[in-house]
MARBATOR-687775 format. One record per residue: x negated, y, z negated of N, C-alpha, C, O, CB in turn; residue in one letter. Coordinates in steps of 0.05 Angstrom, whole numbers, padded with zeros to 5 digits, always signed. Atoms other than C-alpha are relative to their C-alpha. Glycine has a CB too. Example, Ala and Ser with C-alpha at 12.3 -4.5 7.8 and 13.67 -1.06 7.14 Angstrom:
# residues 2
-00018-00024+00000-00246-00090-00156-00018+00024+00000-00039+00024-00013+00020+00001-00025A+00016-00024+00001-00273-00021-00143+00015+00022-00014+00005+00044-00018-00009+00009+00029S
# end
This chain:
# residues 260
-00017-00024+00000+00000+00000+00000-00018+00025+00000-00032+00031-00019+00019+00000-00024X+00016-00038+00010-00032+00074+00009+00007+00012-00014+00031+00013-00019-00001+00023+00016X-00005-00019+00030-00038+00119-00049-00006+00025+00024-00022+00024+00043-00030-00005-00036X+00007-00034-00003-00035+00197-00029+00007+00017-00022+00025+00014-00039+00015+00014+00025X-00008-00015+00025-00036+00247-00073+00027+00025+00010+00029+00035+00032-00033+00017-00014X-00021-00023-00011+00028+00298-00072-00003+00019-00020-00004+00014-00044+00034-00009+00001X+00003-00025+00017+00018+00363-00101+00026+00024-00003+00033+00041+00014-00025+00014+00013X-00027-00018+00007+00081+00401-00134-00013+00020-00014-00025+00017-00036+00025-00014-00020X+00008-00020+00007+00061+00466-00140-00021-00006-00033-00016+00005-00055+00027+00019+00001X+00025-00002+00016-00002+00449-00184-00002-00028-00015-00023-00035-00027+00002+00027-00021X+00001+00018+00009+00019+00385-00205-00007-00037+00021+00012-00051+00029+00025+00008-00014X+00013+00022-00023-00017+00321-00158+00016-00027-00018+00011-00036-00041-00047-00001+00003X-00024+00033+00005+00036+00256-00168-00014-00018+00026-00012-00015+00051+00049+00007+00008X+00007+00018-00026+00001+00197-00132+00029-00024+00004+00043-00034-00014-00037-00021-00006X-00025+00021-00006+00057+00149-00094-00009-00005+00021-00029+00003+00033+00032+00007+00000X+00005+00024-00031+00066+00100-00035+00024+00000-00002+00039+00017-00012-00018-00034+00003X-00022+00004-00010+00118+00061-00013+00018-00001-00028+00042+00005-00033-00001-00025+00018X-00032+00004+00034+00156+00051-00084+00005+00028-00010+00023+00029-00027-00012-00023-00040X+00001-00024+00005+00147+00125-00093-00009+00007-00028-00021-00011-00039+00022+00009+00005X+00014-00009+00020+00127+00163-00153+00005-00015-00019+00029-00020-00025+00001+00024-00006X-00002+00014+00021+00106+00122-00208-00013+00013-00027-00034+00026-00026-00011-00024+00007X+00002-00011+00026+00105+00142-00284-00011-00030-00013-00005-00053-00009+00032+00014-00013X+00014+00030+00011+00065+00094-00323+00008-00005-00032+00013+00013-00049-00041+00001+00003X-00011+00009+00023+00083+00055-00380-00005+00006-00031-00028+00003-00039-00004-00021+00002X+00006-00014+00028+00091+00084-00455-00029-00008-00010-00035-00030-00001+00022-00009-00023X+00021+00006+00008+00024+00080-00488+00009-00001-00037+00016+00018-00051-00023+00021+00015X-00012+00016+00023+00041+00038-00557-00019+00014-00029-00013+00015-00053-00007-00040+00007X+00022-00002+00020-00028+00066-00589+00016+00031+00003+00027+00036-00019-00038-00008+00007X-00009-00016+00007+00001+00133-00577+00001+00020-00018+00005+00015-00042+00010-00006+00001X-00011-00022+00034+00011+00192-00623+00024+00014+00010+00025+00029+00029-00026+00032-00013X-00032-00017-00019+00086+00216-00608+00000+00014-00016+00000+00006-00039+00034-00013+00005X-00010-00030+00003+00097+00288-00620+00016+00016+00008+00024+00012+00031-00011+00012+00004X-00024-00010-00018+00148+00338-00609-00018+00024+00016-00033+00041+00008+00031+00012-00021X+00025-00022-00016+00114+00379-00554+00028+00019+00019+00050+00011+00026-00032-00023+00031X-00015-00024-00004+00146+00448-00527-00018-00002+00027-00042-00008+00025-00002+00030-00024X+00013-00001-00033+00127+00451-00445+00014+00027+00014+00037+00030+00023+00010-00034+00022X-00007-00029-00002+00128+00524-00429-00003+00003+00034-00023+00008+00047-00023+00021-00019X+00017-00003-00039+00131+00525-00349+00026+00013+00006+00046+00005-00007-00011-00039+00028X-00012-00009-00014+00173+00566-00310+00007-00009+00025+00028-00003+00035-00007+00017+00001X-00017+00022-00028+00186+00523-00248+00013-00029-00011+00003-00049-00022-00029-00014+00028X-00008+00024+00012+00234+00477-00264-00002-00034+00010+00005-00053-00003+00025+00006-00003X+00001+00028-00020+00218+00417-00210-00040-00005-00019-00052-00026-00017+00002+00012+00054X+00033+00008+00006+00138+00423-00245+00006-00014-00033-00007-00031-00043-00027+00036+00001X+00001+00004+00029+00172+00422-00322+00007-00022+00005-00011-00037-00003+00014+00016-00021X-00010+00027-00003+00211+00356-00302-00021-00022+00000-00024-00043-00011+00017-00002+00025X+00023+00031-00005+00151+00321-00278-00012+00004-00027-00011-00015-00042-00030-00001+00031X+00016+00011+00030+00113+00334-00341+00026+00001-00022+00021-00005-00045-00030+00027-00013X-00024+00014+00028+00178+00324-00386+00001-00031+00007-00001-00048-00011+00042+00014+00004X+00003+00028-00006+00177+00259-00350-00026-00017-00014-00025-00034-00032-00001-00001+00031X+00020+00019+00010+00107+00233-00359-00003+00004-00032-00017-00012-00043-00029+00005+00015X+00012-00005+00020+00106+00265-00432+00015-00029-00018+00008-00048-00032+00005+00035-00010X-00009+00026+00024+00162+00227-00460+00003-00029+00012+00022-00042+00005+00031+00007-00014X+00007+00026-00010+00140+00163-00420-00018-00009-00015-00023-00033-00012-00007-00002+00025X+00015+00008+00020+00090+00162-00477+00019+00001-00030+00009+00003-00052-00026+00018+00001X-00017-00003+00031+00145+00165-00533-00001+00038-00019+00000+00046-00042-00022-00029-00027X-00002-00029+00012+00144+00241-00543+00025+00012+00003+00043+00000+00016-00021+00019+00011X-00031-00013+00010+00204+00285-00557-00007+00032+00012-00020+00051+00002+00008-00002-00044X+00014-00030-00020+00200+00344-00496+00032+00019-00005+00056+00012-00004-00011-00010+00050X-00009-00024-00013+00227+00412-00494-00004+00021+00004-00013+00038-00010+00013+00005-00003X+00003-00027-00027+00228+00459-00435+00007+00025-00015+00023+00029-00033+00026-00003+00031X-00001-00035+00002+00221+00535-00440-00011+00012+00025-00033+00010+00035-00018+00013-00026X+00004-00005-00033+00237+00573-00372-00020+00033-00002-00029+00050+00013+00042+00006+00022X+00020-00036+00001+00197+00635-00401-00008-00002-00023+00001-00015-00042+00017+00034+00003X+00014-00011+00026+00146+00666-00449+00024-00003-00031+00025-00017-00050-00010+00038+00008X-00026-00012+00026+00211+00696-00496+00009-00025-00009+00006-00030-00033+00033+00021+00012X-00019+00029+00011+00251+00621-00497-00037-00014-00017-00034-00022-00039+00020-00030+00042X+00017+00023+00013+00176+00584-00519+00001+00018-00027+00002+00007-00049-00034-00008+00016X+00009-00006+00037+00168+00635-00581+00025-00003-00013+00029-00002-00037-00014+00036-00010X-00017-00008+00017+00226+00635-00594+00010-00033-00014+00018-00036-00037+00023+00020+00017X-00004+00033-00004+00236+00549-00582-00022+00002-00020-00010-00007-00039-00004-00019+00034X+00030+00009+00013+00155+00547-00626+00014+00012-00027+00008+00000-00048-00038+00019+00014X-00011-00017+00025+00190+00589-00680+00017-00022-00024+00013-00032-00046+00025+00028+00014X-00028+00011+00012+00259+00555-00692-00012-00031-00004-00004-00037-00026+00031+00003+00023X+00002+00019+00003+00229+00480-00686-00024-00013-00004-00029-00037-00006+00010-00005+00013X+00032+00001+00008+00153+00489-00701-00012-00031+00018-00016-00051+00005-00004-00003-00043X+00008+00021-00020+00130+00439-00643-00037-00005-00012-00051+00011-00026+00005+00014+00040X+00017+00011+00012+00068+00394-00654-00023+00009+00023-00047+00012+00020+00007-00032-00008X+00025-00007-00013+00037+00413-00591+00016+00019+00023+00040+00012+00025-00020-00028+00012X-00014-00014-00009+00058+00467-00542-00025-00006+00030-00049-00004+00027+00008+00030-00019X+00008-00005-00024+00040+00456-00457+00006+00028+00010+00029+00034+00018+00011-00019+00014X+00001-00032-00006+00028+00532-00440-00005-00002+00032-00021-00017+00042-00029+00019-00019X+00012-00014-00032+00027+00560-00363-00003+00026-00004+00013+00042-00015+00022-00002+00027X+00011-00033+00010-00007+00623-00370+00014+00019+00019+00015+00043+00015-00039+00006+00004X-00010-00017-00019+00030+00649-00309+00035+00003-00003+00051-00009+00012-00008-00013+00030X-00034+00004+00014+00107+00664-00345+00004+00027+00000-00011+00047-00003+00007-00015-00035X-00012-00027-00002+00154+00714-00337+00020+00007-00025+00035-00008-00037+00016+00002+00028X-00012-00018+00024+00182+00764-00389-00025-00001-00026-00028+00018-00042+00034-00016-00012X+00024-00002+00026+00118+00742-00442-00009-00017+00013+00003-00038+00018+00002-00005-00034X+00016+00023-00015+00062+00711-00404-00021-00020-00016-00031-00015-00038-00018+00012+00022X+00016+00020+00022+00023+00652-00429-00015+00009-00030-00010+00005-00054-00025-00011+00016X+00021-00009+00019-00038+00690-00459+00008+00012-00031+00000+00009-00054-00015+00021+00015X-00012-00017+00025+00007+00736-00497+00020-00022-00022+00026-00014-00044+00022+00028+00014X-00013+00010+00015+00047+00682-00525-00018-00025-00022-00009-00031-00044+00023-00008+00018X+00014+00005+00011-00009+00640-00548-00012+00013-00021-00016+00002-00042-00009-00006+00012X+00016-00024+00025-00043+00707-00588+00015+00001-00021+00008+00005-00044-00003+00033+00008X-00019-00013+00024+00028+00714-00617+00000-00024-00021-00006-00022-00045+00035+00007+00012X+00001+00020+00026+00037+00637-00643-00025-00004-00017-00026-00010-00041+00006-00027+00009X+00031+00007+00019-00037+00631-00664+00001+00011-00027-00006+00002-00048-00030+00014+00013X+00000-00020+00035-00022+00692-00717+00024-00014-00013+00026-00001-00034+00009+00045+00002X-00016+00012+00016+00037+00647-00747+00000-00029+00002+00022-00037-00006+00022+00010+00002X-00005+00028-00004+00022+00566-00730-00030-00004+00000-00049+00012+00000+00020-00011+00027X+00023+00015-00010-00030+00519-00721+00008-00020+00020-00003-00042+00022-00016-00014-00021X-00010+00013-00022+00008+00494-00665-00015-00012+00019-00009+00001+00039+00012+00015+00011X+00008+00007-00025-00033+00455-00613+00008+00008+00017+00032+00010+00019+00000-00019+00006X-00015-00010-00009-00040+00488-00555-00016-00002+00030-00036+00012+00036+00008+00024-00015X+00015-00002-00022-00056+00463-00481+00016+00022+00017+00040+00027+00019-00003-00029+00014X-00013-00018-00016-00057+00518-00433-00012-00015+00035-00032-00026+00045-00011+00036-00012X+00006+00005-00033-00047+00508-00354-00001+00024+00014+00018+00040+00013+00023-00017+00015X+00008-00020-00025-00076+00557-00300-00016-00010+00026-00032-00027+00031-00020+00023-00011X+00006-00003-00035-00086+00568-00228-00028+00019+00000-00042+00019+00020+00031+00021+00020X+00025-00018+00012-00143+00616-00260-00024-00014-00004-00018-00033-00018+00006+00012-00028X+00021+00021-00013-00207+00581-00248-00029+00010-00016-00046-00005-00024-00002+00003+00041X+00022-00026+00009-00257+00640-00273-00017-00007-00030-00004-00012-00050+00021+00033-00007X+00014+00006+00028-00302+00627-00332+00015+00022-00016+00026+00018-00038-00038+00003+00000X-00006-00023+00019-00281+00692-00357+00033-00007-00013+00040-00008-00036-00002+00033+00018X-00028+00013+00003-00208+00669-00353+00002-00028-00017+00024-00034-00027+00011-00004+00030X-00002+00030+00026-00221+00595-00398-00011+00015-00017-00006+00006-00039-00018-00035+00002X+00005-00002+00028-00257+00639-00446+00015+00013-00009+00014+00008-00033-00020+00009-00007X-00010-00009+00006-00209+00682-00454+00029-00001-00015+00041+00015-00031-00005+00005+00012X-00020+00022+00009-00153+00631-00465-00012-00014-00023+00003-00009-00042+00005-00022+00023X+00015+00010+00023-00197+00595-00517-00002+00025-00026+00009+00023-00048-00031-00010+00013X+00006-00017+00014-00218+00655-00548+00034+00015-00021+00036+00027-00043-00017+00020+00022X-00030-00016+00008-00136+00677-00560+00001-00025-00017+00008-00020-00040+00030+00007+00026X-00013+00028+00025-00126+00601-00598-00005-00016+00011-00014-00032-00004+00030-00007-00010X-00005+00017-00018-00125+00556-00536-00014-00020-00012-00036-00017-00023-00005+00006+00025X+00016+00020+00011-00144+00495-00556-00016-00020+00014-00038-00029+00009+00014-00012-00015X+00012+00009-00026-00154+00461-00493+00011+00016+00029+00034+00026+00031+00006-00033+00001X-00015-00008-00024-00148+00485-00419+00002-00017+00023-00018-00031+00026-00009+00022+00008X+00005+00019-00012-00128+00448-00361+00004+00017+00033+00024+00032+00028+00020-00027-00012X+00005-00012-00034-00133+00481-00277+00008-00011+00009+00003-00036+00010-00021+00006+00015X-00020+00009-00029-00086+00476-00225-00018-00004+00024-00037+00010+00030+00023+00027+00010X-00015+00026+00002-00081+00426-00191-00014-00018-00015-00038-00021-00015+00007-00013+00026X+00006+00028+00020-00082+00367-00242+00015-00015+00009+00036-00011+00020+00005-00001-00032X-00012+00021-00002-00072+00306-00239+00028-00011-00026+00015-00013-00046-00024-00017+00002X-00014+00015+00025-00006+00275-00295-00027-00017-00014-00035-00010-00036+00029-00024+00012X+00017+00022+00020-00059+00221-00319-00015+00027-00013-00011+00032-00037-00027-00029+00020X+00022-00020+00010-00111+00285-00326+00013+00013-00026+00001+00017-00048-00009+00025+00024X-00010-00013+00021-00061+00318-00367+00013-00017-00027+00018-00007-00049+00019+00016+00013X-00010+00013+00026-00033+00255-00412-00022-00001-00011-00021+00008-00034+00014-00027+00000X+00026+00001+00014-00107+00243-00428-00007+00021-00016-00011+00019-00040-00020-00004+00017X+00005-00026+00020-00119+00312-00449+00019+00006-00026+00012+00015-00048+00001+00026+00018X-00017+00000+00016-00058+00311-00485+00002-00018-00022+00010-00009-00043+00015-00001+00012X+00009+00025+00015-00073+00240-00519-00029+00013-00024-00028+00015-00048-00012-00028+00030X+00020-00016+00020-00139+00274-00548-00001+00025-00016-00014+00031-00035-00019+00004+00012X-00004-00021+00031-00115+00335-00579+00020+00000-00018+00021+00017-00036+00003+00027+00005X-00021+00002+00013-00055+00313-00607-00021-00021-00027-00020-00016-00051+00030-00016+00022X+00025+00020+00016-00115+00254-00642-00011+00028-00022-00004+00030-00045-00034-00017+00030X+00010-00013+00011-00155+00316-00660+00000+00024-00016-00018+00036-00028-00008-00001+00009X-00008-00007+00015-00108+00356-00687+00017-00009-00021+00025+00007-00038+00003+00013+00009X-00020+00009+00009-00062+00312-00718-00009+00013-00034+00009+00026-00045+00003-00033+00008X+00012+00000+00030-00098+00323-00790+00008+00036-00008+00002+00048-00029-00044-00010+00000X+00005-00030+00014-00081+00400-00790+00038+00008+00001+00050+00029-00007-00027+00028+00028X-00028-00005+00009-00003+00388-00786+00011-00005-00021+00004-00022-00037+00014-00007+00011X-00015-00005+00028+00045+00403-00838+00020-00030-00004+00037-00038+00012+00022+00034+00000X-00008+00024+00013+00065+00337-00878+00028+00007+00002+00037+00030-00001-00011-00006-00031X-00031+00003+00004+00144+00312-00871+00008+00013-00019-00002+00006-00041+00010-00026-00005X-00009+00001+00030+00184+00348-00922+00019-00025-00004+00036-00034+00011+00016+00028-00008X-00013+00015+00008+00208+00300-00960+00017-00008-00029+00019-00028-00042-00011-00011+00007X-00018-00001+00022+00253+00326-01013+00026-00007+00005+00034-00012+00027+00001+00022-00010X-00023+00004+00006+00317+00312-01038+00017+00025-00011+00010+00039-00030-00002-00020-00017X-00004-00018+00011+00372+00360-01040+00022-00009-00003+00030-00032+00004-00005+00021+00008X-00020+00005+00007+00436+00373-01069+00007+00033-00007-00008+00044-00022+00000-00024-00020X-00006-00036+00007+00465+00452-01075-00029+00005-00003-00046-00005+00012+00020+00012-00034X+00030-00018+00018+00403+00488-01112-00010-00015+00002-00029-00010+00017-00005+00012-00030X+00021+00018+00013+00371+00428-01131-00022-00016+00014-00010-00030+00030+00014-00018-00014X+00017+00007-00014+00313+00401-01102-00016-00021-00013-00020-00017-00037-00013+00021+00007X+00008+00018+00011+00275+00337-01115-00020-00012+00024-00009-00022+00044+00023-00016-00012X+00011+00016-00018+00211+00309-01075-00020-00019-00016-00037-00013-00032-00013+00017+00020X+00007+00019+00012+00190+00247-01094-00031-00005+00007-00042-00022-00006+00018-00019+00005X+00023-00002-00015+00124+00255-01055-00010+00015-00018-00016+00002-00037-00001+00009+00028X+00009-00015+00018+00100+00308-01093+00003+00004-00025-00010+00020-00039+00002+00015+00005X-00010-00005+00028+00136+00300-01153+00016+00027-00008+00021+00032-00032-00025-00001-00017X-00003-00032+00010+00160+00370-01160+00039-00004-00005+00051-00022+00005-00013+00032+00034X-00030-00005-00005+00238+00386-01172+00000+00038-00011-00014+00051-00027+00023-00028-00025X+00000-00025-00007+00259+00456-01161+00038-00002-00011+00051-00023-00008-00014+00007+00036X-00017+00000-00003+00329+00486-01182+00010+00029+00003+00013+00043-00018+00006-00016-00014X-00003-00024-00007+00351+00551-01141-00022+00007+00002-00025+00027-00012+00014+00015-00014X+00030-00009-00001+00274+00559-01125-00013-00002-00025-00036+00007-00030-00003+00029+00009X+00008-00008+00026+00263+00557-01187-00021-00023-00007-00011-00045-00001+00027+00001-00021X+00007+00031+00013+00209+00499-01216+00001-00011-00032-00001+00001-00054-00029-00004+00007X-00011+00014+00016+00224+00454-01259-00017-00020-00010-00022-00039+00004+00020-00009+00011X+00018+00023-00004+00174+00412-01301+00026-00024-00017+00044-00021-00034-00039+00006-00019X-00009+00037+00006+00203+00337-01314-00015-00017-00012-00034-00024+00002+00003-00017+00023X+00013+00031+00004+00176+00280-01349+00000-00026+00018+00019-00034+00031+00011-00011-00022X+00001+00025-00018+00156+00219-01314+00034-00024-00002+00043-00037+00016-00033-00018-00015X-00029+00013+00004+00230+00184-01349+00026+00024+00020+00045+00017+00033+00007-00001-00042X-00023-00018-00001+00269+00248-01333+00000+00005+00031+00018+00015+00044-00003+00029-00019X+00004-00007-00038+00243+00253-01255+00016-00029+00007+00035-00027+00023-00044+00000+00018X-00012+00017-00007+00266+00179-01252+00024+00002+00005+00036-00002+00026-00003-00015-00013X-00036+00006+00011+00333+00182-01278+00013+00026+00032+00031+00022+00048+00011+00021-00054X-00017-00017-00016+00347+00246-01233-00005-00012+00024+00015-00014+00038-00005+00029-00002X-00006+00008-00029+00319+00214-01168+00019-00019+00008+00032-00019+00029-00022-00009+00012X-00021+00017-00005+00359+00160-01177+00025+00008+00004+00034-00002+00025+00002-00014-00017X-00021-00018-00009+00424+00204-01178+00000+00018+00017+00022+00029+00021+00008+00011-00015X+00005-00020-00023+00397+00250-01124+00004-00020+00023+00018-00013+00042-00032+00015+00001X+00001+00007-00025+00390+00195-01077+00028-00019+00005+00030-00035+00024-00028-00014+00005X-00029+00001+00005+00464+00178-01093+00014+00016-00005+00027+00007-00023+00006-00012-00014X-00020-00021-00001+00506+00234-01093+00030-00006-00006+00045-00014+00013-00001+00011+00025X-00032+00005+00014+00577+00225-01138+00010-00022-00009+00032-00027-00020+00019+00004+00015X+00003+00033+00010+00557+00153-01149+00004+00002-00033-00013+00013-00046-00035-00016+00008X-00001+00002+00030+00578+00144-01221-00015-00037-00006-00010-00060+00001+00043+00006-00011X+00021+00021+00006+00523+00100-01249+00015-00002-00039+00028+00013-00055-00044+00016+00007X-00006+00005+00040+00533+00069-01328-00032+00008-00011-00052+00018+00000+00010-00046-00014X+00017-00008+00011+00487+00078-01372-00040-00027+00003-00065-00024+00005+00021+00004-00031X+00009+00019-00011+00462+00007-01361-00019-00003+00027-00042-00011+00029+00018-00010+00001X+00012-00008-00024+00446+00021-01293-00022+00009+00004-00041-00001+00017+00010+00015+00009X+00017-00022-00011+00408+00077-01291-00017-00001-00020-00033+00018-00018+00011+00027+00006X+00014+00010-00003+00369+00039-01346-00021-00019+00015-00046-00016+00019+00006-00001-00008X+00022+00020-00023+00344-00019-01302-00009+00008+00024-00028-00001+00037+00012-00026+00011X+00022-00015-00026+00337+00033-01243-00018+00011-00008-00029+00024+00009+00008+00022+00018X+00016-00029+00005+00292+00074-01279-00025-00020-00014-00048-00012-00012+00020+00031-00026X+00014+00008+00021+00255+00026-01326+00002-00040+00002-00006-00057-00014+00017+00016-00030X+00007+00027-00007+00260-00042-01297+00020-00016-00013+00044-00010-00013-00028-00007-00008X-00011+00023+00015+00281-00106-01337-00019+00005-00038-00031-00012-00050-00011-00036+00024X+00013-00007+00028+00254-00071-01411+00024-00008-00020+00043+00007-00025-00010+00035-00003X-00025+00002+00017+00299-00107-01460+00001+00018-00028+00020+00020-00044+00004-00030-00008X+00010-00003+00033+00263-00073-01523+00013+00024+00000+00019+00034-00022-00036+00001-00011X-00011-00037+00003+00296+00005-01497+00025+00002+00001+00038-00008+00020-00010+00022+00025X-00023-00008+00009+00355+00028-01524+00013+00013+00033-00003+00018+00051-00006+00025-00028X-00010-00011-00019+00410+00055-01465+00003+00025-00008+00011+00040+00010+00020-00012+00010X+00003-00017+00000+00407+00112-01506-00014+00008+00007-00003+00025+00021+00003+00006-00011X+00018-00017-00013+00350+00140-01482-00002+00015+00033-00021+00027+00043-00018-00015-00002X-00010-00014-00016+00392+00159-01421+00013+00021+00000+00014+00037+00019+00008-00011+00009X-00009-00017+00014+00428+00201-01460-00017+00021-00011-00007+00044-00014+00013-00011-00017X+00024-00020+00010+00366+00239-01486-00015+00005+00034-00020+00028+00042-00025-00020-00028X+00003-00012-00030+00343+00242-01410+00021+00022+00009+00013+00041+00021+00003-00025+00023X-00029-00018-00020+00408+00281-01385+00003+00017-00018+00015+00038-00015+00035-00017+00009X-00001-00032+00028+00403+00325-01449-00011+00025+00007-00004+00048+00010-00021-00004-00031X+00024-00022-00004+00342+00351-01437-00004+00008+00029-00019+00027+00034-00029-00011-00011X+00007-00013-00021+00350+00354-01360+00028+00020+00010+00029+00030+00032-00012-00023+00021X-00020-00015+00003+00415+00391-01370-00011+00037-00010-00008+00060-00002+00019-00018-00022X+00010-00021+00016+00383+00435-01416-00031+00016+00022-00042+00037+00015-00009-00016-00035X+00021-00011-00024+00325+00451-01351+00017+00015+00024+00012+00035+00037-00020-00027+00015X-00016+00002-00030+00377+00446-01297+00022+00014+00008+00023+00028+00029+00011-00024+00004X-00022-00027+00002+00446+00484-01316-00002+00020-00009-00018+00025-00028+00020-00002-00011X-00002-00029+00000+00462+00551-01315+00013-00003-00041+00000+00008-00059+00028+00017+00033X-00006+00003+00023+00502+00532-01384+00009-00037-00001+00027-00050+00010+00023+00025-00007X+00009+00024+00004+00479+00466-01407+00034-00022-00012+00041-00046-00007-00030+00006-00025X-00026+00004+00020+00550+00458-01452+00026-00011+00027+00043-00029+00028+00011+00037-00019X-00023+00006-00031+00589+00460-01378-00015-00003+00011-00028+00017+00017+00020+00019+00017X+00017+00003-00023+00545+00421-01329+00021+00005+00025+00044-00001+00031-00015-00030+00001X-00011+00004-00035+00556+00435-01260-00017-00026+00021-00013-00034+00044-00009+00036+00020X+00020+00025-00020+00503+00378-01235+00003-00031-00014+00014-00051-00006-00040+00010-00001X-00008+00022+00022+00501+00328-01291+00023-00008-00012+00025-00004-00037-00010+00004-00019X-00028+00004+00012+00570+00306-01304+00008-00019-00009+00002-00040+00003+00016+00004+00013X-00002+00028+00021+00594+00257-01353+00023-00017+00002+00042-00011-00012+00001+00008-00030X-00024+00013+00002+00642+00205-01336+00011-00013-00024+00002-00033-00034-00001-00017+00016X-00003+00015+00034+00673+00188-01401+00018-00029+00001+00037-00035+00015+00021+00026-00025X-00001+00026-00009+00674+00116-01416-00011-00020+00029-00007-00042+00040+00023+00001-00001X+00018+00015-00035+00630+00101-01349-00026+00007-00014-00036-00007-00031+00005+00021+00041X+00032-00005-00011+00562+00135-01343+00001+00031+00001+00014+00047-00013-00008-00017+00035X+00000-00030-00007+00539+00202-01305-00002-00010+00035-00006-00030+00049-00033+00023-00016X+00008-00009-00034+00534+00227-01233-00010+00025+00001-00012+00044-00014+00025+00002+00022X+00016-00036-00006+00504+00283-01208+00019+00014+00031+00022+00003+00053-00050-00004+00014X-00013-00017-00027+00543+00329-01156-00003+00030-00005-00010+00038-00027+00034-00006+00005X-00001-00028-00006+00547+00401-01137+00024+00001-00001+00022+00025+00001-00010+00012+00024X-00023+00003+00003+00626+00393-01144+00007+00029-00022+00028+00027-00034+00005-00033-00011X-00013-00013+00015+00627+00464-01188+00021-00007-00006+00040-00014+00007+00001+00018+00007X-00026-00002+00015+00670+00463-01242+00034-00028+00017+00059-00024+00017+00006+00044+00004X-00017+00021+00004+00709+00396-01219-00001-00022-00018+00018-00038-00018+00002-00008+00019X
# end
């Protein structure tokens, strides 16, 4: 079969008779959500195509204004820049995210000039890649800085919420109305356990053996002295919880349910 190369305005797709082929997800991969800033929409397709043919999560921006504004609202892991965009052109929109992200950030130009890659680098660029490229040229480049930056993105949040209240089990921290909140190692238990159940009325029993295993020697009061003291951290007036609420003759739950 003959290979030729086809060149879409800067982008070279080799095909033959089966026509353009996209090659198969790469398993080792690093999938990222990547922002592809191109203004021709027949050039963004082909690289929306090959990007998420590697398991990445693409979206298009037909101009400068939509990428800051798309890099802003969904803080992308790596941003494909064309330096040639209308209403805010590449360069300028790179200078702008650099002063608020550590966004990865490949830029594409038709600009060839030494002076022109340093100048792109010099604004944040992290890598640059010259029209015409090949797709492989660009998953590869893309494959290695997503590797070499991965270490400078911002960790999953992974709290727990509920109204005000905030609980991340990763960090340990619990927060209520911004506010922080220190906890004991019993009293963080007891609450994640009701955080990650919401209106679940637990007994007292319960939310022993969730919290503290199979310990026959500990009283179930000592759930009762947990919810005291995290009442007394947590409500506005400890006497009327609004979070900690007491099913009488059951247990507790935790809800945001004001005053029900």
């Amino acid at each position: 079969m003959t290979k030729t190369w086809l060149v879409l305005r800067g982008v070279k797709i080799r095909s033959g008779s089966g026509g353009c082929r996209v090659r198969t997800p790469n398993l080792d991969a690093v999938c990222a959500r990547v922002l592809v800033a191109e203004d021709d929409e027949k050039q963004a397709e082909v690289l929306r195509l090959y990007l998420e043919s590697e398991g990445h999560t693409v979206v298009l921006a037909p101009d400068g204004r939509a990428a800051l504004d798309e890099a802003r609202r969904n803080r992308p892991d790596l941003l494909v820049l064309d330096v040639m965009m209308p209403k805010v052109d590449g360069l300028d929109v790179c200078r702008i995210l650099r002063g608020e992200s550590d966004v990865a950030v490949l830029m594409l130009t038709a600009r060839a000039t030494e002076e022109d890659l340093l100048l792109g680098l010099d604004l944040g660029a992290d890598d640059y890649l010259t029209k015409p490229y090949s797709p492989r040229e660009l998953m590869a480049r893309v494959r290695t800085l997503l590797r070499r930056t991965a270490t400078r993105r911002e960790p999953p949040d992974t709290a727990l919420r509920l109204g005000g209240l905030r609980l991340d089990p990763v960090r340990h921290e619990v927060s209520i109305d911004d506010r922080p909140v220190e906890t004991t190692p019993g009293e963080f238990q007891l609450l994640e356990t009701l955080i990650k159940q919401p209106g679940r009325v637990f007994t007292r029993r319960q939310l022993l053996e969730l919290t503290r295993g199979d310990d026959r020697f500990v009283s179930t009061r000592i759930i009762d002295v947990h919810v005291l003291n995290l009442r007394k951290k947590l409500e506005p007036d400890p006497q009327h919880p609004a979070y900690l609420r007491t099913v009488f003759g059951v247990g507790y739950k935790l809800t945001d349910e004001h005053g029900s």
